[in-house]
C-alpha positions as CSV (number, residue, x, y, z in Angstrom):
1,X,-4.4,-32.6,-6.9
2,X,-5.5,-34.7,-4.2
3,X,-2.1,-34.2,-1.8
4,X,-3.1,-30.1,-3.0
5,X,-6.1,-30.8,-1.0
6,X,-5.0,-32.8,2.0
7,X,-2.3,-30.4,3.5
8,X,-3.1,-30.0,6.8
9,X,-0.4,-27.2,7.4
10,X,-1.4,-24.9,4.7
11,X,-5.5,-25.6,6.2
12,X,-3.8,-24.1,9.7
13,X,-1.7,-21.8,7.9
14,X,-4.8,-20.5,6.1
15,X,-6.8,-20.5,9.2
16,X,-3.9,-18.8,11.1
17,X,-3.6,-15.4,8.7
18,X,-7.8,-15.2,8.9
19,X,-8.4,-15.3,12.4
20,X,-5.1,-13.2,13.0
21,X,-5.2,-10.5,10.3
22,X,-9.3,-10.4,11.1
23,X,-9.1,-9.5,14.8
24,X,-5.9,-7.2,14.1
25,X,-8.0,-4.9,12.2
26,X,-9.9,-4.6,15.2
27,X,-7.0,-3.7,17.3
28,X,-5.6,-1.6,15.0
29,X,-9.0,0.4,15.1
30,X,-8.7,0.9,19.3
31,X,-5.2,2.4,18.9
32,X,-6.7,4.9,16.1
33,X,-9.2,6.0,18.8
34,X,-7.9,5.2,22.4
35,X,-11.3,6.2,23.6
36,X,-12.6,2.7,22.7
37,X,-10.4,1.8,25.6
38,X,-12.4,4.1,27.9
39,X,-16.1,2.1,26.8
40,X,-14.5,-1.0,27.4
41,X,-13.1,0.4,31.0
42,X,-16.1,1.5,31.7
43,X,-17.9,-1.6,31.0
44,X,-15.0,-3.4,33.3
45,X,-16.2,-1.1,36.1
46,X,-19.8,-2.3,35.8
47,X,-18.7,-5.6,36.2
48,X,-17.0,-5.0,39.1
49,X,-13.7,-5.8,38.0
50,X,-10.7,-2.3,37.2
51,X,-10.7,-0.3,34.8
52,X,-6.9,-1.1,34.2
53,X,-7.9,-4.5,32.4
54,X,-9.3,-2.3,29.5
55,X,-5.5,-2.3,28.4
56,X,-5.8,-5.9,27.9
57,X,-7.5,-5.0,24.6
58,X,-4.0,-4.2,23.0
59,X,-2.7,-7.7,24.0
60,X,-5.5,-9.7,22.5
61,X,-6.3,-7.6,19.7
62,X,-2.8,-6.7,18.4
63,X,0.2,-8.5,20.2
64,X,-1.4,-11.9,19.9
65,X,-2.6,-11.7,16.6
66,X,0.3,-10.8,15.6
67,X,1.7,-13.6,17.2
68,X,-0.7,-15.8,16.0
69,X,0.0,-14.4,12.1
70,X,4.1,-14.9,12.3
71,X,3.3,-18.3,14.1
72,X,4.8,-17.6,17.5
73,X,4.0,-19.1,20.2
74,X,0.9,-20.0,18.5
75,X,-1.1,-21.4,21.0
76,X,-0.7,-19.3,24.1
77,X,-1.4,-16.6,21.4
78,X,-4.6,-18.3,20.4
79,X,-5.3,-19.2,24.5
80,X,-5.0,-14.8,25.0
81,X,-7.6,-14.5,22.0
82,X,-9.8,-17.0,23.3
83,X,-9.9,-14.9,26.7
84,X,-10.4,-11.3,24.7
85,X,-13.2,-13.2,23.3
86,X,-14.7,-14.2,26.3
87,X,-14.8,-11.2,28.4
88,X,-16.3,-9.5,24.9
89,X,-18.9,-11.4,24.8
90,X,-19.7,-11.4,28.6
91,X,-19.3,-7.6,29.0
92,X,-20.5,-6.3,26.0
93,X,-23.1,-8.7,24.4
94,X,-24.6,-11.2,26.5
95,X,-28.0,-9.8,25.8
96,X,-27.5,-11.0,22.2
97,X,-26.2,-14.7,23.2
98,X,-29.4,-15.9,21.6
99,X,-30.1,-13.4,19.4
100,X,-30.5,-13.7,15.5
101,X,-30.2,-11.2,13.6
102,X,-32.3,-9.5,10.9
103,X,-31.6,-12.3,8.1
104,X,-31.7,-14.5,10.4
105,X,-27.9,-15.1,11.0
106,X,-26.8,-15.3,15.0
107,X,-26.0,-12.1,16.3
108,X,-23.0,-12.9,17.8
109,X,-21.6,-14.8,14.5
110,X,-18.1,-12.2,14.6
111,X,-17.6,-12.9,17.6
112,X,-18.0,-17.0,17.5
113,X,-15.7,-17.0,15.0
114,X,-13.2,-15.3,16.8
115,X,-13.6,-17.6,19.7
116,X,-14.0,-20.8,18.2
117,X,-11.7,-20.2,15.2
118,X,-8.8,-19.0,18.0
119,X,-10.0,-22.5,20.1
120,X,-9.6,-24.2,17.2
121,X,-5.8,-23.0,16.3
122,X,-5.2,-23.6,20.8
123,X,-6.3,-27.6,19.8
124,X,-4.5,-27.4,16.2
125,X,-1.4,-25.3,16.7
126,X,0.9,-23.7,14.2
127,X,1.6,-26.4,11.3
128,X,4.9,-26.1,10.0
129,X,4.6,-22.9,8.0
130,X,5.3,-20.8,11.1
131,X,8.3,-18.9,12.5
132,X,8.4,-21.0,15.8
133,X,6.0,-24.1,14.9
134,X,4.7,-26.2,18.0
């Protein structure tokens, strides 16, 4: 039971599948209605930065989860999530950085997890249940 519990490629594996299939659905739901990708442009443009990044969405919502999932190229996968992440939170919900929410949870907690759980596989890698492991 106890080498069950100490396999540090099926922890990575596990944590692999959640933060990837978890942000895909995401992705998935910005090609079912491409006029997400017009918000986010136009939030791009009140930053001051084009409107053409806004595509950047389908790379680190969809290609690198994917990636991240099938264990490809893990990291740099994980590196592009970690970005998506950041300009997410700084566009779009900065106001809430130190917000909690009605019980009391932090507002932002989707979106830490997404961050720090893709940091977290950039430090860990792939483990050896992957289809390129690092």
């Amino acid at each position: 039971m106890s080498l069950f519990l100490h396999n540090e490629a099926l922890g990575k594996l596990v944590l692999r599948l959640t933060v990837g299939s978890l942000i895909l659905f995401h992705g998935v739901a910005k090609i079912t209605d491409p006029a997400s990708v017009d918000y986010i442009a136009g939030a791009l443009t009140r930053a001051g930065l084009p409107p053409l990044l806004a595509y950047g969405v389908y790379v680190g919502e969809v290609v690198a989860p994917l990636m991240v999932i099938l264990g490809i190229y893990t990291r740099y996968a994980a590196i592009i999530i970690v970005v998506n992440m950041i300009f997410a939170i700084t566009l779009m919900h900065m106001n809430d950085i130190f917000a909690l929410s009605d019980n009391g949870g932090w507002r932002l907690e989707l979106q830490g997890f997404y961050l720090f759980g893709a940091l977290a596989i950039v430090f860990l890698g792939s483990g050896r249940h992957a289809y390129k492991p690092d």
